[in-house]
Each structure stands twice: as structure tokens, then as C-alpha cells.
C-alpha positions in Angstrom: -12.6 7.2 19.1 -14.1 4.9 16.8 -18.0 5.6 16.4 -20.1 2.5 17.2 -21.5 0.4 13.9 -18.9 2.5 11.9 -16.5 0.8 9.2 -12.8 0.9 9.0 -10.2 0.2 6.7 -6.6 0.9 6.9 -4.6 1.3 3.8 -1.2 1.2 4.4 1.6 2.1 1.5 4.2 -0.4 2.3 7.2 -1.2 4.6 5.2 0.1 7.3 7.4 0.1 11.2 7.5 -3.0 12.6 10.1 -3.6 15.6 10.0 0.7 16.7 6.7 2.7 17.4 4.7 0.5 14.9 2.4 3.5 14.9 0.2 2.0 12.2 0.4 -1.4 13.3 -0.7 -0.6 17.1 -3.8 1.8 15.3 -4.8 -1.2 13.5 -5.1 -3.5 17.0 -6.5 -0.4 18.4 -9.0 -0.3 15.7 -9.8 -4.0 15.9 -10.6 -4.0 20.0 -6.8 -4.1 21.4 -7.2 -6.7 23.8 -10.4 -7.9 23.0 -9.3 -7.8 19.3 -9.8 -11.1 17.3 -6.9 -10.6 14.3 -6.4 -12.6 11.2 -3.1 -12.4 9.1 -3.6 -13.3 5.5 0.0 -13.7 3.6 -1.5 -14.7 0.3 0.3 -12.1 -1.8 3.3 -12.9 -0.6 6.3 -15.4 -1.7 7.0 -16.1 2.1 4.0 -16.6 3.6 5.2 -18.4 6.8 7.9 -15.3 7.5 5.5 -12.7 7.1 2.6 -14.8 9.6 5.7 -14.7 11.9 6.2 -10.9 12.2 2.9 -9.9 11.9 1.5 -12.7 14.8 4.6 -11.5 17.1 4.1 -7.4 17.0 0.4 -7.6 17.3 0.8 -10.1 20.2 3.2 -7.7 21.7 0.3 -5.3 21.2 -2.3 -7.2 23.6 -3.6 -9.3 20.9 -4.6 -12.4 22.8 -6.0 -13.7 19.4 -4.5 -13.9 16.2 -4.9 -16.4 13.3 -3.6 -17.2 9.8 -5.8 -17.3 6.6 -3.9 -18.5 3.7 -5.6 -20.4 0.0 -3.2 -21.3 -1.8 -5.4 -21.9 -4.7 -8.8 -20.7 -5.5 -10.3 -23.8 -5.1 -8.7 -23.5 -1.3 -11.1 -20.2 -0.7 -14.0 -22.4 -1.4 -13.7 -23.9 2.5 -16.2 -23.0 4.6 -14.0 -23.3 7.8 -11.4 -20.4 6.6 -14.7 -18.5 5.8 -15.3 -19.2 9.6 -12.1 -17.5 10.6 -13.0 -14.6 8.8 -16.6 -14.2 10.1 -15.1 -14.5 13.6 -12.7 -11.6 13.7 -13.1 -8.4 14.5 -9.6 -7.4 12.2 -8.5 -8.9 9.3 -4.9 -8.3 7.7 -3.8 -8.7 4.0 -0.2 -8.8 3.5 1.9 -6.9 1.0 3.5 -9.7 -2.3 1.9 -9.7 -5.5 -1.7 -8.5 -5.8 -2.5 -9.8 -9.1 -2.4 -13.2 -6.9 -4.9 -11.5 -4.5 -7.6 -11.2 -7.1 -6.8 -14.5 -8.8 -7.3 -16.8 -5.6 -9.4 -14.6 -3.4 -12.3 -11.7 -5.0 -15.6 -14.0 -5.8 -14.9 -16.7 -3.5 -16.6 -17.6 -0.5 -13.6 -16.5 1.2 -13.8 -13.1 -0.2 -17.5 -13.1 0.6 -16.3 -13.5 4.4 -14.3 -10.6 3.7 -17.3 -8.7 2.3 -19.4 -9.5 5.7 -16.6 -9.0 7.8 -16.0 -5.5 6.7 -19.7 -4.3 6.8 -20.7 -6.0 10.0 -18.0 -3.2 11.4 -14.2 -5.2 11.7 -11.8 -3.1 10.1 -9.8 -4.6 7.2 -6.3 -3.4 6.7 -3.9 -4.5 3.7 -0.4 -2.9 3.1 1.3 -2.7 -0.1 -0.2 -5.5 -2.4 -3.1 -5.9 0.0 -4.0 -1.9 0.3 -4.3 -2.2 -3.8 -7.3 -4.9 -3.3 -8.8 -2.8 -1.2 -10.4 -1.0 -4.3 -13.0 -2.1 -6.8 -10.7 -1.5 -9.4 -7.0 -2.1 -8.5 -3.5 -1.8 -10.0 -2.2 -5.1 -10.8 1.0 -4.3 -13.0 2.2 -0.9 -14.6 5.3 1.4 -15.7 6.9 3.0 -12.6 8.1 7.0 -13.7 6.6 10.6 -13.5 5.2 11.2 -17.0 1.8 9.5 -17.8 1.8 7.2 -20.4 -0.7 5.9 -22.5 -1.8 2.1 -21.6 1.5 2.2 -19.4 -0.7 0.1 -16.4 -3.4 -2.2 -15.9 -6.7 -2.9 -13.9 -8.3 -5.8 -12.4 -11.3 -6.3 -10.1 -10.5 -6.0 -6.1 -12.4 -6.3 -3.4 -14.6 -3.4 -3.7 -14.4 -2.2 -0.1 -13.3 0.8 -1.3 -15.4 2.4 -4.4 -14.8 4.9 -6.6 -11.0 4.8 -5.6 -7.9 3.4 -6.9 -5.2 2.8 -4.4 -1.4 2.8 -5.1 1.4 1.9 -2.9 5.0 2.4 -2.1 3.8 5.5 -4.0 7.0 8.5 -3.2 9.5 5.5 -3.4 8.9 4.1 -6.3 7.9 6.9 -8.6 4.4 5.8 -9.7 2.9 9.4 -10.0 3.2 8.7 -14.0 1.0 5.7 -13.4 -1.6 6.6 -10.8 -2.6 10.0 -13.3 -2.5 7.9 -16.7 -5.7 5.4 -15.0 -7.8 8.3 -13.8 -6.9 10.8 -16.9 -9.2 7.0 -18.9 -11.3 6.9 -15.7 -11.8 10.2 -14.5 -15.2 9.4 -12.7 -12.3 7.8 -10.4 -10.3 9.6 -7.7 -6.4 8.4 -7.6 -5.2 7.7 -4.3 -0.9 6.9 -3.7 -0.1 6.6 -0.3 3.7 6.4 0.9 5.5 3.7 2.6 5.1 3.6 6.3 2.0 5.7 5.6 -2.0 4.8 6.0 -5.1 6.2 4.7 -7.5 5.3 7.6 -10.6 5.6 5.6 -14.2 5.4 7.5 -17.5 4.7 6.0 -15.7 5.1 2.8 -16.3 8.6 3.2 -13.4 10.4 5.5 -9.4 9.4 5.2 -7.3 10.3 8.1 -3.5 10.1 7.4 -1.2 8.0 9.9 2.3 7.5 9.5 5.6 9.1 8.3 4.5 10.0 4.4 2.1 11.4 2.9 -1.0 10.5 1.1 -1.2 11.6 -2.8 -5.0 12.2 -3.7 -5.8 13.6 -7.4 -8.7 14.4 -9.1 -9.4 14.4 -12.6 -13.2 14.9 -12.8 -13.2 18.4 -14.6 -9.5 17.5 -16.2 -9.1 17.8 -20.0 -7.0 14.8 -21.4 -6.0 12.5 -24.8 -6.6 9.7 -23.6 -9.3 8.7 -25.3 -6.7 9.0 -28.7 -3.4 8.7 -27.5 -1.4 6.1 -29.0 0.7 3.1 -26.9 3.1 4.2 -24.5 2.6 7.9 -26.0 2.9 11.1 -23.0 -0.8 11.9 -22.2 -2.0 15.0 -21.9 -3.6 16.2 -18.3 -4.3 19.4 -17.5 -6.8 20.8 -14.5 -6.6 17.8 -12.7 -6.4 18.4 -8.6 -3.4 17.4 -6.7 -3.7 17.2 -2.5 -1.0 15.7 -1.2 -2.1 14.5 2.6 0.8 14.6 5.9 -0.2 13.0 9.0 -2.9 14.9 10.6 -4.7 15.5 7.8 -8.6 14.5 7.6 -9.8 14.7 3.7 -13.6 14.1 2.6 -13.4 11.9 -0.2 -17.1 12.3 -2.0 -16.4 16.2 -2.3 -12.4 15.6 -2.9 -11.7 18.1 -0.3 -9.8 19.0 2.7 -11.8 19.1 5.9 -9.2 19.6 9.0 -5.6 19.3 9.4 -3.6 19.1 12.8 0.0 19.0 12.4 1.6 15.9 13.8 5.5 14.7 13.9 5.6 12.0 12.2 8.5 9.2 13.3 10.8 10.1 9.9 13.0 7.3 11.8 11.5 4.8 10.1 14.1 2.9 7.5 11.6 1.9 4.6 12.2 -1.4 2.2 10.9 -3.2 -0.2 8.3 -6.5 1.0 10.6 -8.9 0.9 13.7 -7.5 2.4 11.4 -5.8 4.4 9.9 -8.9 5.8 12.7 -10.2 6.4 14.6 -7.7 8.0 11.6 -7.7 10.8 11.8 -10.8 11.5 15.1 -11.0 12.2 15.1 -8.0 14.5 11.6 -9.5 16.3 13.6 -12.3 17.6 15.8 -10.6 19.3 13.8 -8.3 21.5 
């Protein structure tokens, strides 16, 4: 159960189920008040906005959701409106959409919009984001980088997020798409940083930005390089860094994780539906739609 005045936010990797057990998706409405639940859908990142309000407005209807509205600047001058701020202040769940994150910053973080965000997440609605929209969950997020297992020297980038989550940096699509290399070159330069990859079809349910339950069919990757010993500070471009002593968890469903003392706190195994058929946004998207019209 959800502890009264608590806040939530659910960090989802990616491709998360849509038309089968949606067992992230129907946490998220739980989360948010199920029936009572006030839900806005922000598409932003993606390049097909009105497809991806489609799916996600059908499965949480189909969920209880008597409520559920669509948030979408398509300019930063667009977050300036008071009445989307209005939206926002009147939920009790808010939604960010997977697409391009980079976008997310650009039109959204230090607008009044993003304020309404801000409010919305401490006056106790949970925020969830998958894919692009887990990423600006963070106060410093991923906005481009190398995919691979070795860490390379300035192989990624940072930009301001949101800041709902501090003293993390979140990564998504993280198993499928290789981005270990990545997620260990950005904390082996900010090590005061904890890296945090989370799998598609996968969420780090993370309240008071202190404890991170795992939900879904993956995992999710946590590694601390606070006592690590790297090169960073002198390796050249696109050179192999050096990490060593870093901590690695890597998180199954079940598992509860503290994340101020980087450690493991409970674990109860669950069976995760490994039925799940994971894609990339678009395709993904798509695919979901299609299949949500013909139930």
C-alpha cells in the first residue's frame, strides 16, 4: 500500500506491456487512485504524438480510469500556458511518453509547465515516464551517447531534467540496447552519482526518492562508483576508461533497494511475465495500437 503524503515515481525502461497483463501500466493507475485516478498523457518526446495519446488513453481507460487527459507544447513558448499548467496541477498521475528526450528538456524543464510538474510530484501524484520520459526523470539526464559494453571516454552527454529524481542518472532500454559502456563512462566523471539502467518492460518504482521496488519482466542495473578508482579525469576522446571497484546490483522483480546507502534491503522472488515481446517506441507504439483496436 501506498503510505499517505508519500511520493511516487515510476521509471519505466521502455516497451513496457500494453494489450497483455500491462503489469506496469495497471501499477501506475493503481498508484494514481485507480478509479478515482485523474491521469494525464504527455507525448512530447515522441514523433507520433496523437498514436501514442491513443494507446495510452485506451489501456488506462480499460483500467478504471474515468479521467484521462493529454498535455502536449509543441514549443516552449507553448509550456508558458497557464491552462496546461492547470491540467497538471489537477491530476493525481501524470505520464511522459517515450521519443526523444533531448526534446523533453528543450520544450519542457524551466517552464511553467515543468513547474506544474514540480508541484504535481511533491504535493504526492506519482509521475511516471518510460523510455525518453524515465531519462527526465533525473536532474542530470542522458540526452545522446555511444551504445556498447566498454566505457569510453566522452562517449555520452548530459543535460538538465527534471530533477524529481537527484543524485541519479536513469537509462533506458538498458539489456536491449547494450548501454552498460555508457551508463559506467558518466558516473566513472561523476562518481558522486549512482548509475541506474533499467530494462525494457521493467520499472524502478522509486518512493520518496529513497527506496526502488522493481516491477516488471527485466531487471534493474544499479552501479556505484563512489570509492571507484578511474582515468577519467585524463583520458583522451573516445579512449577505454579505466573503472575498477565500482559496485554492480543488478535488481529482478521483487527486489526492494535503498538508494542513499546503495544497498539491498529485501528481495521476494516474483515470476515475472517473460511473455512480453519488447520493441523499439515507435514500432512499439504502433504495434499497440493496432492490437488495442481490436479487443
Amino acid at each position: 500500500m501506498r503510505k499517505p503524503g508519500s511520493r511516487s515515481l515510476l521509471i519505466i525502461g521502455g516497451a513496457e506491456d500494453k494489450v497483455g497483463r500491462v503489469t506496469i501500466l495497471r501499477r501506475f493507475v493503481r498508484l494514481a487512485g485507480g478509479r478515482k485516478s485523474r491521469l494525464v498523457v504527455i507525448p512530447t518526446a515522441s514523433s507520433v504524438p496523437d498514436e501514442v495519446i491513443e494507446v495510452y488513453s485506451t489501456v488506462f481507460t480499460r483500467l478504471g480510469c474515468e479521467k484521462v487527459s493529454a498535455v502536449n507544447p509543441t514549443n516552449r513558448q507553448a509550456s508558458n500556458d497557464d491552462e496546461l499548467a492547470a491540467i497538471v496541477d489537477d491530476a493525481t498521475g501524470v505520464f511522459i511518453s517515450g521519443g526523444n528526450q533531448l526534446k523533453l528538456s528543450q520544450l519542457i524543464v524551466g517552464t511553467p509547465l515543468g513547474a506544474a510538474l514540480l508541484r504535481a510530484y511533491q504535493r504526492g501524484a506519482v509521475i511516471a515516464g518510460t523510455s525518453a520520459g524515465a531519462s527526465i526523470m533525473s536532474q542530470f539526464m542522458i540526452s545522446m551517447g555511444e551504445e556498447g559494453v566498454t566505457p569510453r571516454q566522452r562517449s555520452s552527454q548530459l543535460t538538465v531534467g527534471l530533477g524529481l529524481l537527484p543524485g541519479v542518472i536513469v537509462d533506458q532500454h538498458f539489456d536491449q540496447r547494450a548501454r552498460y559502456g555508457r551508463l559506467l563512462s558518466l558516473v566513472a566523471g561523476s562518481p558522486s552519482l549512482l548509475g541506474m539502467g533499467i530494462d525494457e518492460d521493467t520499472a524502478a518504482e522509486i518512493t520518496d526518492e529513497t527506496t526502488l521496488t522493481v516491477v516488471g519482466s527485466g531487471a534493474v542495473f544499479v552501479v556505484d562508483a563512489r570509492n571507484a578508482i578511474t582515468d577519467a579525469h585524463e583520458a583522451r576522446r573516445d579512449a577505454p576508461l579505466l573503472v575498477t571497484g565500482a559496485v554492480v546490483h543488478t535488481l529482478p522483480y521483487g527486489a526492494t533497494f535503498d538508494l542513499p546507502t546503495a544497498s539491498l534491503t529485501e528481495f521476494v522472488e516474483q515470476y515475472a511475465d517473460v511473455s512480453v515481446q519488447a520493441g523499439r517506441d515507435r514500432h512499439d507504439t504502433a504495434t499497440a495500437a493496432a492490437a488495442l483496436r481490436h479487443l
